[in-house]
FIVEX-153382 format. One line per 3 residues: their letters; for each residue x, y, z of C-alpha. Coordinates in Angstrom, 3 decimals. Layout:
A) X Y Z | ... $
***
This chain:
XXX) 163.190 -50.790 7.702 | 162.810 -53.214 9.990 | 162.712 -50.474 13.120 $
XXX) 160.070 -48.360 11.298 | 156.736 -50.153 10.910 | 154.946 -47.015 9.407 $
XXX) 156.752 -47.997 6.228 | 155.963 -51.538 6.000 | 152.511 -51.939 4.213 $
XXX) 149.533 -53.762 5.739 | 147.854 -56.390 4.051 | 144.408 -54.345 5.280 $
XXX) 145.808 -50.649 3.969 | 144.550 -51.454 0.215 | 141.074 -52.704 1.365 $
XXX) 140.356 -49.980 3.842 | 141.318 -47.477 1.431 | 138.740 -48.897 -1.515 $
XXX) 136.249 -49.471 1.019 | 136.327 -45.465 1.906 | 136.441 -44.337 -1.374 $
XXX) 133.242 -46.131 -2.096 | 131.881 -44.306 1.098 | 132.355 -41.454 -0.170 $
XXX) 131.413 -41.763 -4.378 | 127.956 -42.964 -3.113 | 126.827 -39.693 -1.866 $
XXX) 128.092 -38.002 -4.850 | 126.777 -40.340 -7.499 | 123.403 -40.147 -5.491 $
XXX) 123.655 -35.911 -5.785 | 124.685 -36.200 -9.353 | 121.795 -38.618 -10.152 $
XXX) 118.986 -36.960 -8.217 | 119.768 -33.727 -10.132 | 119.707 -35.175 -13.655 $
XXX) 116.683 -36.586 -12.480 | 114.909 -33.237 -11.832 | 116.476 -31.620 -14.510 $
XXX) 115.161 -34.430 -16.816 | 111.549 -33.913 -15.614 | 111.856 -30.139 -15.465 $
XXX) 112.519 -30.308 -19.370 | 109.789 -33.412 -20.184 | 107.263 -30.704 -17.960 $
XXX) 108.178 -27.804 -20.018 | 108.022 -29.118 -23.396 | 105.097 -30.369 -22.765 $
XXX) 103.632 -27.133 -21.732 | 104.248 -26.042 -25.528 | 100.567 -27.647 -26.688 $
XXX) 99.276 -25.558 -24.169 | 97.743 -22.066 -24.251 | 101.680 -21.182 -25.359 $
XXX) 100.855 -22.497 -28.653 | 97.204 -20.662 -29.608 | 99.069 -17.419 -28.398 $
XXX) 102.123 -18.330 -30.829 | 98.747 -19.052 -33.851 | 96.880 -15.350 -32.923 $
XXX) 100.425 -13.831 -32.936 | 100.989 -14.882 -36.423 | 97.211 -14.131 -37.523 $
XXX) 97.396 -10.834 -36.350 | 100.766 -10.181 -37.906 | 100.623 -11.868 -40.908 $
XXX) 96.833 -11.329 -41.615 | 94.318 -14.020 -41.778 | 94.512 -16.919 -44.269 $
XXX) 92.192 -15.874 -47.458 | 89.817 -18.616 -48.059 | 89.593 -18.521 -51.893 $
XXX) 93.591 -18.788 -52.406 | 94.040 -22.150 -54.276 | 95.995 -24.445 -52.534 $
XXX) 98.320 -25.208 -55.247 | 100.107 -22.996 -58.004 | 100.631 -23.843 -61.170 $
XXX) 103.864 -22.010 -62.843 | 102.958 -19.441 -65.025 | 104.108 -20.344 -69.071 $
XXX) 106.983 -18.652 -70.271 | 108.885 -18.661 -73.393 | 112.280 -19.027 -72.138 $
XX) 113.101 -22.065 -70.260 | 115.209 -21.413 -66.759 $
***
């Protein structure tokens, strides 16, 4: 072993090697962070869009489908008497 110093490891060999791995995560945590970034403020932008002229659209939809509320429908129903009990 003695003959081959390839084999024998350096006291520096397990420092360089951490220090280049850290090279190289930084990039890709700094990808991986800037696009959860924009994909985070792509969705806060969109739902926010959704009080918007979205949402009137979504209330004339449903009026035209569904017919306009009637104004003299009470508000709350009483059940009508029966002689059976359910």
């Amino acid at each position: 072993m003695a003959s081959f110093p390839d084999l024998r490891p350096g006291s520096r060999s397990a420092k360089a090697e951490s220090e280049a791995a850290r090279r190289k995560r930084t990039p890709v945590l700094l990808a991986v962070s800037a696009a959860l970034l924009l994909t985070a403020f792509l969705a806060v932008s969109e739902l926010a869009t959704l009080r918007g002229a979205k949402a009137h659209d979504a209330s004339a939809f449903l009026t035209r489908e569904l017919d306009p509320p009637l104004d003299h429908a009470p508000l709350v129903r009483t059940p009508a008497r029966s002689g059976s009990s359910a």
